[in-house]
N, C-alpha and C positions, 0 to 999 in steps of 0.2 A: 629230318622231316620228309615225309612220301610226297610222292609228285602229285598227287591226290590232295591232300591234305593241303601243300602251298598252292594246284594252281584253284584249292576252295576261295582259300584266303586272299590271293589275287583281284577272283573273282567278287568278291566284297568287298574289298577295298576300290575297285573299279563302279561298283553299284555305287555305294556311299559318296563316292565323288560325283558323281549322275546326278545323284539326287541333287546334291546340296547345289550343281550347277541349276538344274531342272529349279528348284526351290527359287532360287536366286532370276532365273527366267522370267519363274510367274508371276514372282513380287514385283518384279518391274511393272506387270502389266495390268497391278490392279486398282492403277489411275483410267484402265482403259475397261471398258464394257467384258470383253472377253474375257474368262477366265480360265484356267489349266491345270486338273489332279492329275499326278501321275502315283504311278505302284512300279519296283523296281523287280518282278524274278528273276528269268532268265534272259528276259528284253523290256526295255523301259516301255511301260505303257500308260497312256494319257489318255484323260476326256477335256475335249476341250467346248465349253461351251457359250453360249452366246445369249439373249434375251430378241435379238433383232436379229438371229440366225448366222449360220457363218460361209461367207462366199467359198475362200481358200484356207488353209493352213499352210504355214512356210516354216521349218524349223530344220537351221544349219546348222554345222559343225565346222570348227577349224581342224583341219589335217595335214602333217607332214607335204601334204598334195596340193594344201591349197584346199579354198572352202566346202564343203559338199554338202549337199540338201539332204538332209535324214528322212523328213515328210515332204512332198508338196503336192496337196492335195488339191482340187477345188470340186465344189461343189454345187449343180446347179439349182436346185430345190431346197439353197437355204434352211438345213435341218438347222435345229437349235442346239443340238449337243452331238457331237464327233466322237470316237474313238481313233487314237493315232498309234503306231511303233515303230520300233526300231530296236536294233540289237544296243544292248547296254555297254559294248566296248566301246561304244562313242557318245563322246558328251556332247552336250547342245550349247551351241555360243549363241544362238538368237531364236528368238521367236517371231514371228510376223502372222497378224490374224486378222483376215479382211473380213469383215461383217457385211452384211443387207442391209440395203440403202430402204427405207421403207418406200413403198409405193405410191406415188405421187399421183393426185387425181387433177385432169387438167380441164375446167370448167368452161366449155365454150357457150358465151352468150351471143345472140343474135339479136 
């Protein structure tokens, strides 16, 4: 087999296992408001969206090294739909997705 050809096949069986973590991610999270597509090419890439907008995105990996953050984003303008990446050699062990607290109006009577 060419070196071409296995590290294709590497490379796809490295995607497929992304996913299926990635998959496995987002079903966790959809007792929770936020939710998370991803598409796997050449870097796993996600929208992660919100209804009440999204503060941060926090999405780690376990490694040989010890944890490390693949995204951590925040955001102060509360968009309601993100786009995230990361290269697909590393899989996602957690997701963490802080949403917009909606805006509080404080009625001062006299």
């Amino acid at each position: 087999m060419s070196k071409t050809v296995l590290s294709t096949l590497i490379a796809a069986a490295i995607a497929a296992t992304s996913l299926a973590t990635l998959t496995d991610a987002s079903q966790s999270k959809a007792a929770a408001a936020a939710t998370m597509s991803c598409s796997i090419p050449n870097q796993v890439v996600c929208t992660v969206t919100s209804a009440k907008g999204l503060r941060s995105v926090l999405i780690k990996a376990q490694t040989p090294q010890g944890t490390v953050a693949l995204v951590d984003k925040s955001y102060r303008s509360c968009p309601k739909s993100v786009k995230v990446s990361w290269d697909s050699a590393y899989h996602s062990s957690s997701t963490k997705f802080v949403e917009c607290a909606p805006a509080k109006l404080k009625l001062k009577m006299n």
